[in-house]
C-alpha positions in Angstrom: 37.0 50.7 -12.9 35.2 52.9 -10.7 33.2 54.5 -14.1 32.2 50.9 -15.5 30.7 50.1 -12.1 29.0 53.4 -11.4 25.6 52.5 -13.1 25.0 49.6 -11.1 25.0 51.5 -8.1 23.2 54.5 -9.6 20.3 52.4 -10.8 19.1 51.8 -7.6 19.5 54.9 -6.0 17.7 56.8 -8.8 14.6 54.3 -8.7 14.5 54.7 -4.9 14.7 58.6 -5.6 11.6 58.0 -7.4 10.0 56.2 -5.4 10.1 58.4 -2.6 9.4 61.7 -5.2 6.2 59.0 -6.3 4.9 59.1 -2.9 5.4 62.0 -2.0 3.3 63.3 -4.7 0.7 60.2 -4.4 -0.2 61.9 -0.5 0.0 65.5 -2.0 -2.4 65.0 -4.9 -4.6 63.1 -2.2 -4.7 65.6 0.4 -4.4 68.6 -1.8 -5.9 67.4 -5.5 -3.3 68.3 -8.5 -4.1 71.8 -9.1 -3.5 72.3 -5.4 -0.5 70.7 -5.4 2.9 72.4 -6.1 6.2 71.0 -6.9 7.3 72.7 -3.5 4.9 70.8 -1.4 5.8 67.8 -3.3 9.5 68.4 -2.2 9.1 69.2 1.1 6.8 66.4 1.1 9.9 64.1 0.1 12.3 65.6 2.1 14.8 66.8 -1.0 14.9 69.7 -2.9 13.2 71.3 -5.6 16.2 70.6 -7.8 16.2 67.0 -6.8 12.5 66.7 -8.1 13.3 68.1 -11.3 16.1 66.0 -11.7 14.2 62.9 -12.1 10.9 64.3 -13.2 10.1 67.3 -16.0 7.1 68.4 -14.0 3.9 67.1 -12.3 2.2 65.3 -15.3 5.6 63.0 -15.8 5.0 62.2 -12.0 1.3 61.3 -12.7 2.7 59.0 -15.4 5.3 57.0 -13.5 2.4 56.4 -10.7 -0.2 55.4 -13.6 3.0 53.4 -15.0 3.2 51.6 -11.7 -0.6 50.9 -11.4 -0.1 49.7 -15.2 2.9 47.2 -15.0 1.0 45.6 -11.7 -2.3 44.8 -13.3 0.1 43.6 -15.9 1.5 41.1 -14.3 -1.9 39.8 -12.5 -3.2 39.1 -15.9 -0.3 37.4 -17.2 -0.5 35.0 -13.8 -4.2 34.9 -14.2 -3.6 33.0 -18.1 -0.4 31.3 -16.7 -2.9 29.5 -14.1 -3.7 25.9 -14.6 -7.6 26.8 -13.8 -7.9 30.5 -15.6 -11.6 30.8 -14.2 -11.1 29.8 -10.7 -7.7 32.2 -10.5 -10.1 34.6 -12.0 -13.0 34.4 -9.1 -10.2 33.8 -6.4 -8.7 36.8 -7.3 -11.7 38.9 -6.8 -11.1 39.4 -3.1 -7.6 40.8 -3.9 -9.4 43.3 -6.5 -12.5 44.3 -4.3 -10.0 44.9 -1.7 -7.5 47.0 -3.5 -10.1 49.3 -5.0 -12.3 49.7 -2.3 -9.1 51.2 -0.5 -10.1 55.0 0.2 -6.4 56.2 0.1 -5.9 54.5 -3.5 -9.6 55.5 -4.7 -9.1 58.8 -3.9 -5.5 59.1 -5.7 -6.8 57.7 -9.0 -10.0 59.3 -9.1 -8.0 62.5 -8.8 -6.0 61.3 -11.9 -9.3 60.3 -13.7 -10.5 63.8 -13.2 -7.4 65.9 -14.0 -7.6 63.2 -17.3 -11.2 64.8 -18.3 -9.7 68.4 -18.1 -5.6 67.8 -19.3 -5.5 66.3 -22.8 -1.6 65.3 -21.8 -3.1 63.4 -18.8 -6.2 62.0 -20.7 -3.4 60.3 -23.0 -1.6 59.0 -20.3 -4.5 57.6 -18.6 -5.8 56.2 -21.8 -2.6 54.8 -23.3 -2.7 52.5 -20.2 -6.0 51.7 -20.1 -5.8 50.4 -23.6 -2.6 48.3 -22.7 -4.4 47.0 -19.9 -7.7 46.3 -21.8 -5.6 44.2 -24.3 -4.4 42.2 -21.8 -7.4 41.4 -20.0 -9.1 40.5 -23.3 -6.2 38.1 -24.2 -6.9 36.5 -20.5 -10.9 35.9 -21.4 -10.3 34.4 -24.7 -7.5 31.9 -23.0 -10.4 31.3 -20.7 -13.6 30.9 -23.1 -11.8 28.8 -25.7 -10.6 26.9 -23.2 -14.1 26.3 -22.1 -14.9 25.5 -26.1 -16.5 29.1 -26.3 -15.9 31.0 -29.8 -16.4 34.7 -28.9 -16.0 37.5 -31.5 -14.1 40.4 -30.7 -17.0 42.3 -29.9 -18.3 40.1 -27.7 -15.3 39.9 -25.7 -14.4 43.7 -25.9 -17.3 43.7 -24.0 -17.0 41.1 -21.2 -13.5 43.0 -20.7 -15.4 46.5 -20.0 -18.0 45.2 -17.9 -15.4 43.6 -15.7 -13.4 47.1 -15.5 -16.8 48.7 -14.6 -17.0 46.6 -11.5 -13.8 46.8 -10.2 -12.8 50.4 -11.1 -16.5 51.0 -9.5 -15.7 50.4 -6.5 -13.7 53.0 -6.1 -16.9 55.2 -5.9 -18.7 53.1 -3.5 -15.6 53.4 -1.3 -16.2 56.8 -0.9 -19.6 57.3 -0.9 -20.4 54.5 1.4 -16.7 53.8 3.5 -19.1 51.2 5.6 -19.9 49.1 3.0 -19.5 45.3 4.0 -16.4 44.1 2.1 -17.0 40.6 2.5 -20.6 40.3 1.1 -19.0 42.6 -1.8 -16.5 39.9 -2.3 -18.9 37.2 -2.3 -21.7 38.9 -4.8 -18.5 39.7 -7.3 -17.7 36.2 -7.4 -20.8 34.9 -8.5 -21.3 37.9 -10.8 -17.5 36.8 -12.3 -18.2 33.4 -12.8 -21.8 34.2 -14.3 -20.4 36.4 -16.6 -17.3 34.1 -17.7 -19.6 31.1 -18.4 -22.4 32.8 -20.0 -22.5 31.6 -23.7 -21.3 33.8 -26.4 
């Protein structure tokens, strides 16, 4: 009995394993970059051994993909809500103070912009960053053209390929801004991005 049972209670251990490995290696890679971080510091970092860090992950790039897995199966979710909404455009705008806050937060836009540049120097990274970006781009795309035909808008796919980058410009740009100018005034951010989304979702094709 004890051997059918044992993966239910394994599960859960092993996930909050890797959640504390995760974050252990999110405040590393932030205080220390990637190349600066070891697997050592990440261990002592998480309080477990070396061994225990291998257990769950092969080396630092499978870490880097679980937290760009987690970033991944969030913004996921928030588009699938977004086209679940019974107003798509309003959700949309609404949402953009959740969005401007979340990537205007220094400790998250420092973590992924280190990812972003370890991407433009590690093809296995680049492919891990890109494989996501592409999943979420889909998504996002599928959430416009919910929106614009619902509006009576026929867009073609180029059309919309492109509303869905210039919307992942301004959020992911952000993450600059936050740390070139940490003073910035959130709130008049917030308000300029909602106008900018619902210009740009109710512009004709």
């Amino acid at each position: 009995m004890s051997a059918a049972i044992k993966p239910n209670t394994e599960a859960p251990r092993a996930e909050a394993r890797r959640t504390q490995i995760r974050a252990a290696a999110e405040h590393c890679f932030r205080q220390h970059g990637f190349h600066g971080t070891s697997i050592a510091q990440i261990s002592k970092a998480a309080g477990m051994s070396t061994g225990h860090i291998y257990h769950y992950f092969e080396n630092k790039e499978a870490i880097i993909a679980d937290i760009v897995a987690q970033d991944l199966d969030r913004l996921l979710t928030l588009t699938a809500e977004l086209r679940s909404a019974s107003d798509v455009k309003s959700a949309m705008v609404e949402r953009a103070v959740e969005g401007v806050q979340d990537n205007l937060d220094p400790g998250k836009a420092g973590l992924q912009l280190e990812i972003v540049a370890e991407a433009a120097r590690n093809p296995r990274v680049a492919d891990i960053v890109r494989t996501a970006d592409r999943q979420c781009r889909n998504s996002l795309k599928e959430t416009l053209r919910t929106l614009r035909q619902a509006a009576g808008h026929q867009d073609s796919e180029t059309t919309l390929a492109g509303m869905t980058e210039a919307l992942a410009a301004m959020f992911e740009g952000l993450k600059i801004r936050s740390i070139r100018n940490p003073d910035l005034d959130q709130n008049a951010v917030v308000q300029t991005f909602r106008r900018m989304i619902h210009n740009l979702l109710t512009q004709p094709a």
